[in-house]
C-alpha positions as CSV (number, residue, x, y, z in Angstrom):
1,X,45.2,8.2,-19.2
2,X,43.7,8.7,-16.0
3,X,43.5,7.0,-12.3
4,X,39.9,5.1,-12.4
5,X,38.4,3.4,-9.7
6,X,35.4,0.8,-10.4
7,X,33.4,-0.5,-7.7
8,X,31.1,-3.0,-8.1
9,X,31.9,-5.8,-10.8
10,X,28.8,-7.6,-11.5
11,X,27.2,-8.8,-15.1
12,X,27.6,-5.1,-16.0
13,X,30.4,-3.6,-14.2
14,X,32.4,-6.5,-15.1
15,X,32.8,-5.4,-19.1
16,X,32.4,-1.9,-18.2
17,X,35.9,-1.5,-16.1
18,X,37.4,-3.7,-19.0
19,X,36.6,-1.0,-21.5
20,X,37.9,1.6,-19.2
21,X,40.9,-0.3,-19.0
22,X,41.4,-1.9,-22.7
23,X,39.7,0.8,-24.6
24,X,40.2,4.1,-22.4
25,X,43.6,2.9,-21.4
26,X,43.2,3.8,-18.2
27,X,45.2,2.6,-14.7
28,X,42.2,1.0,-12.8
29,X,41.3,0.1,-9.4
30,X,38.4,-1.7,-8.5
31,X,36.3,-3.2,-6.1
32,X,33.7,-5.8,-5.1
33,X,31.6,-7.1,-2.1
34,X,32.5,-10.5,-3.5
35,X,36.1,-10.6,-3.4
36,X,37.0,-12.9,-6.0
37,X,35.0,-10.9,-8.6
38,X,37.5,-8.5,-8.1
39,X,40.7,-10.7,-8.0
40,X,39.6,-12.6,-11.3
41,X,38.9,-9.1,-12.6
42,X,42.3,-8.2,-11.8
43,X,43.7,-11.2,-13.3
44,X,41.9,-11.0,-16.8
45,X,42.6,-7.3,-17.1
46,X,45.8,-6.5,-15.5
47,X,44.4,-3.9,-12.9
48,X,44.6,-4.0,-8.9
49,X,41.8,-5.0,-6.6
50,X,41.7,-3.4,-3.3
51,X,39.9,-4.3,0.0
52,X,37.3,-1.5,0.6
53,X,35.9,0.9,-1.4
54,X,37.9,4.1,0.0
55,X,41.2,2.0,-0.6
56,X,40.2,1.7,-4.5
57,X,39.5,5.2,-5.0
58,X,42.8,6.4,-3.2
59,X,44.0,8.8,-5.5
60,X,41.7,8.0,-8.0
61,X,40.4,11.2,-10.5
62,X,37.4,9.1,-11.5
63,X,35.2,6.5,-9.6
64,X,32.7,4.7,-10.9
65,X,30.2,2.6,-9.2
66,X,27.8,0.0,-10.7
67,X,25.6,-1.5,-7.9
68,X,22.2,-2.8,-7.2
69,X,19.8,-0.4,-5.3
70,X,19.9,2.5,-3.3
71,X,20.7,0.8,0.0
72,X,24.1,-0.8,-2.1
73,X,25.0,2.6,-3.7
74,X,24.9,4.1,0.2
75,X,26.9,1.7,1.6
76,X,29.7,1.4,-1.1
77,X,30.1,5.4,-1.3
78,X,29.6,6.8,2.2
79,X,31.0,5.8,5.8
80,X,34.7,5.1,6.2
81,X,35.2,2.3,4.1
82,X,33.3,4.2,1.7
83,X,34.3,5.2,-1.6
84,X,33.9,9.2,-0.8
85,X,36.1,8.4,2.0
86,X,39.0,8.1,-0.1
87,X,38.5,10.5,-2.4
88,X,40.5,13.6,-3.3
89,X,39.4,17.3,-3.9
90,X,38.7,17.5,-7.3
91,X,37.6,14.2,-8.7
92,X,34.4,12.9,-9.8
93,X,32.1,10.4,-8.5
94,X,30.4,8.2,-11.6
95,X,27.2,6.4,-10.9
96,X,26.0,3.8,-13.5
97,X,23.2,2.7,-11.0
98,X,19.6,2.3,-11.9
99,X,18.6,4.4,-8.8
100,X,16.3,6.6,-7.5
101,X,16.9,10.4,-8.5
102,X,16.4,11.1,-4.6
103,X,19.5,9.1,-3.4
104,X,21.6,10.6,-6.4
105,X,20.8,14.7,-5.1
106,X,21.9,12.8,-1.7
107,X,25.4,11.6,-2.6
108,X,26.1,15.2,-4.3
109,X,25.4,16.4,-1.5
110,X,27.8,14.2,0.2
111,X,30.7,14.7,-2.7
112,X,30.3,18.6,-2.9
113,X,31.3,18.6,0.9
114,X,34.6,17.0,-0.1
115,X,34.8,19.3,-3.0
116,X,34.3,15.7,-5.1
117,X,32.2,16.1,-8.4
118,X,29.1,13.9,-9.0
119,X,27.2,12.5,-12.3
120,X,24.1,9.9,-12.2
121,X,25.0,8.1,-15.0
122,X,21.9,5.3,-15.4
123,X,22.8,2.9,-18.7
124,X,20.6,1.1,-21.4
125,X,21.6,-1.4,-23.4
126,X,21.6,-4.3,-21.3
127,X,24.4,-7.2,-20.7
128,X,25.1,-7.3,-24.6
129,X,25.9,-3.7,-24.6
130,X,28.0,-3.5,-21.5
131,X,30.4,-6.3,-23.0
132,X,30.0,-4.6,-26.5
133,X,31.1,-1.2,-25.0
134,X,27.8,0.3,-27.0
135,X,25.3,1.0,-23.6
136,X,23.5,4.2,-23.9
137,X,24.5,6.0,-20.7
138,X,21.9,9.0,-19.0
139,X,24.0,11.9,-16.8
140,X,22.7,14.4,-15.2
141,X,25.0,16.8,-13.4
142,X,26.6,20.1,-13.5
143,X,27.6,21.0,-17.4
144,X,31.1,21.2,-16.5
145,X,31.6,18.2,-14.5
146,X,30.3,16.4,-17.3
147,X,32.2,17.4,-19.9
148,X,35.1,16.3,-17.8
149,X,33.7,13.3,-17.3
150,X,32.4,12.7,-20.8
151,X,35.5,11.7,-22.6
152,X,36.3,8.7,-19.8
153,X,32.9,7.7,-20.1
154,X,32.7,6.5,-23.8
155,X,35.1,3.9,-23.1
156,X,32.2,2.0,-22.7
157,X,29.3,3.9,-24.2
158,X,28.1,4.2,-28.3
159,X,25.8,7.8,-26.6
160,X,26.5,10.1,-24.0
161,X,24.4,13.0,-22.9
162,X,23.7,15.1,-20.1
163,X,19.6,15.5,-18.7
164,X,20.2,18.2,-16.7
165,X,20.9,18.9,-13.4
166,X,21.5,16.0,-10.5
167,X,18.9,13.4,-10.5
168,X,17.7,13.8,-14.2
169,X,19.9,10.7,-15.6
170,X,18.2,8.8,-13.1
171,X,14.4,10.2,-14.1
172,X,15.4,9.8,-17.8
173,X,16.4,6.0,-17.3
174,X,12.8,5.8,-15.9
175,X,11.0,6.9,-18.8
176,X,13.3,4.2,-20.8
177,X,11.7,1.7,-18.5
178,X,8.4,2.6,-18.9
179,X,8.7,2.9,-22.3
180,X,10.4,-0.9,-22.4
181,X,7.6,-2.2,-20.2
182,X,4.9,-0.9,-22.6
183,X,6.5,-2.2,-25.8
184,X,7.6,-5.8,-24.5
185,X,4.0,-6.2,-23.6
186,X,2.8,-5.2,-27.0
187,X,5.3,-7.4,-28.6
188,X,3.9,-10.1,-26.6
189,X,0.4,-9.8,-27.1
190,X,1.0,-9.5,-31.0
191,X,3.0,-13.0,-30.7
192,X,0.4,-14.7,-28.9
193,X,-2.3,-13.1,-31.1
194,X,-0.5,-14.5,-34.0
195,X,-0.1,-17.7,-32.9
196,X,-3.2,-18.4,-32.1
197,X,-4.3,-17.1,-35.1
198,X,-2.2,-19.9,-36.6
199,X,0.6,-17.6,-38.6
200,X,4.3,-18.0,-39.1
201,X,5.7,-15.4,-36.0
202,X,9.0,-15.1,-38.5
203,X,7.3,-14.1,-41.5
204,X,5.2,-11.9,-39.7
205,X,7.8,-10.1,-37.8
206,X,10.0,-9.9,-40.7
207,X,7.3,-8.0,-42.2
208,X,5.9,-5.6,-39.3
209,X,9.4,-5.2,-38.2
210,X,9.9,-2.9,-41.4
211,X,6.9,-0.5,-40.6
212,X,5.5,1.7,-37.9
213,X,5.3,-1.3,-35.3
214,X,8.8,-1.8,-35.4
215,X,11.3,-1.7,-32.3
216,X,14.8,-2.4,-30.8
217,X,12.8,-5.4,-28.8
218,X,11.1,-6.6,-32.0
219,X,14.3,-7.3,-33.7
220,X,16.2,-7.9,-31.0
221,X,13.7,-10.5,-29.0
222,X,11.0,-11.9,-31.2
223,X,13.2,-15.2,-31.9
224,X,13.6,-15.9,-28.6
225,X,10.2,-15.5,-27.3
226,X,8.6,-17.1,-30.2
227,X,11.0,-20.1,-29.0
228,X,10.5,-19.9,-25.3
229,X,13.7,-19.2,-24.2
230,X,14.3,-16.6,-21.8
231,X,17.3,-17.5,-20.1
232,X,19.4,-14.7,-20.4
233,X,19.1,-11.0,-21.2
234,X,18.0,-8.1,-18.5
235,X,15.9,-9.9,-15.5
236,X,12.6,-10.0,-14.6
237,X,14.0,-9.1,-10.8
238,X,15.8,-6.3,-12.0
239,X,13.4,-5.2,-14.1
240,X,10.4,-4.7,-10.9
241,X,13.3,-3.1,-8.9
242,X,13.4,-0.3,-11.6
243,X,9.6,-0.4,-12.0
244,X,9.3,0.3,-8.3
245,X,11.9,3.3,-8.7
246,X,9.5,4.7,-11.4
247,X,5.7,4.1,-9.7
248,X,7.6,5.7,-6.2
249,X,8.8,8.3,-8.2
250,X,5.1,9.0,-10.2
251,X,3.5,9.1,-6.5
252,X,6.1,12.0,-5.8
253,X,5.4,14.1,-8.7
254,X,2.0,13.0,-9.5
255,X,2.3,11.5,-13.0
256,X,-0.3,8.8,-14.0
257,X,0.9,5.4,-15.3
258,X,-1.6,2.7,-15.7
259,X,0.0,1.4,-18.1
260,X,3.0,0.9,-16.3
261,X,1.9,-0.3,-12.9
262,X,-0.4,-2.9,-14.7
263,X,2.8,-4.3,-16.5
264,X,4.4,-4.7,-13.1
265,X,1.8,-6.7,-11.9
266,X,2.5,-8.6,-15.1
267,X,6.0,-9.2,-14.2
268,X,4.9,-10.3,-10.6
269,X,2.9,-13.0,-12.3
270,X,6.1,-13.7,-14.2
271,X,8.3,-14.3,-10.7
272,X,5.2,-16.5,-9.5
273,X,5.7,-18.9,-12.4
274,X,9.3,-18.9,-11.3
275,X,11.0,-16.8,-13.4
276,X,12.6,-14.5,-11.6
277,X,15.7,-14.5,-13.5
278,X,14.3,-14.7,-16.9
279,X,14.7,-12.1,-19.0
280,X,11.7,-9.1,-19.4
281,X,10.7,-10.8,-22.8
282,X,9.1,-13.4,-20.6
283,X,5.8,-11.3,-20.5
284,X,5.1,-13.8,-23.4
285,X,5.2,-17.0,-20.9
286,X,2.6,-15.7,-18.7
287,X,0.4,-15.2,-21.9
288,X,0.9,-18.5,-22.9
289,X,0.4,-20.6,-19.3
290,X,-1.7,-23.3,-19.1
């Protein structure tokens, strides 16, 4: 059992301190801008929820944070509320942000001159796997940090592995966004081409799912799209704040990605028809507007 402090408790960092706790048996900490989060947190899981960032990891050997951008991962991990603050030689520094490899090589900067250890840890797997404990999760960091790191980690995780050096969890999760943006638009075209083509979507997909044109987002999302629901599931929001990380990203190191950028236009259309908090299966609705 280790000291663990989790800072920032929202649709995914909720579940993923409850593994660390249930599962890894863990004494936890945690934190939230919202205050209650972290009080009802407390309350389902038995841990303590502390004022500032710094306070929860006090004495802490691992802290993980779980925030929305850039800007939120700065402001929760450096200053003197911040979480580096209050951090002891020795421990390690967990970030399961989708953020940008350039602010990750910044805040390990920051945690080597405190002699504190740093991973970007980026996950997959969406809301479902964050409260199934399965998320896929994408390090990169020095070897042996990691390995330190590794065995607190799968609390919440069905796949662990390390990139490479600082940065590359981050540049891995965005080549598992483009390669989600590319498929969910296929999927959608091949649903709208196959109902106006007059077939049965459930047949079909029962049948194509078995083959070569088969995917996670196939078996996983077909139903609802071919329904029209889209209520739930990873955001069209979140999904153009991680599409912006990748096309900044391709303008640094040169990499071409039509494909990509044209499917974040797509999702623009998507937040135009009002559904900014659908979920990135909703590529289907913009097909099928009147």
């Amino acid at each position: 059992m280790a000291k663990v402090a989790f800072i920032g408790l929202g649709v995914m960092g909720f579940p993923m301190a409850g593994h660390l706790k249930q599962k890894g048996g863990h004494e936890l900490s945690v934190y939230n801008r919202t205050a209650s989060k972290a009080a009802a947190w407390a309350e389902k899981f038995g841990g303590t929820a502390a004022a500032t960032p710094a306070e929860a990891a006090k004495g802490a050997d691992f802290v993980f944070t779980c925030v929305g951008n850039d800007d939120d991962l700065r402001s929760v991990t450096l200053g003197e509320a911040g979480a580096l603050a209050g951090m002891a030689k020795g421990a390690i520094l967990i970030d399961n942000t989708t953020a940008s490899a350039e602010v990750a090589r910044e805040l390990a900067a920051a945690a080597t001159e405190k002699g504190v250890g740093f991973i970007d840890a980026p996950v997959s797997g969406g809301q479902a796997g964050a409260e199934n404990g399965v998320l896929t999760v994408m390090c990169g960091g020095d070897e042996a940090v990691f390995e330190k790191a590794k065995p607190v980690i799968e609390a919440y995780a069905r796949m662990v592995g390390l990139m490479g050096p600082v940065g590359a969890g981050q540049l891995t999760k965005m080549m598992n966004q483009i390669c989600i943006a590319g498929v969910v638009q296929g999927l959608a075209e091949s649903i709208h081409f196959g109902k106006q083509a007059g077939l049965d979507i459930e047949k079909v997909i029962e049948v194509i799912s078995k083959g070569a044109a088969g995917s996670w987002q196939m078996e996983n999302r077909h139903k609802a799209m071919n329904e029209g629901k889209y209520d739930f599931g990873f955001a069209v929001d979140w999904m153009r704040k991680d599409l912006d990380i990748v096309l900044t990203e391709a303008r640094r190191n040169g990499a071409k990605l039509p494909l990509t950028a044209l499917v974040d236009q797509f999702y623009g259309d998507v937040q135009a028809m009002g559904g900014n908090r659908w979920d990135t299966s909703s590529l289907l609705a913009r097909l099928e507007r009147k």
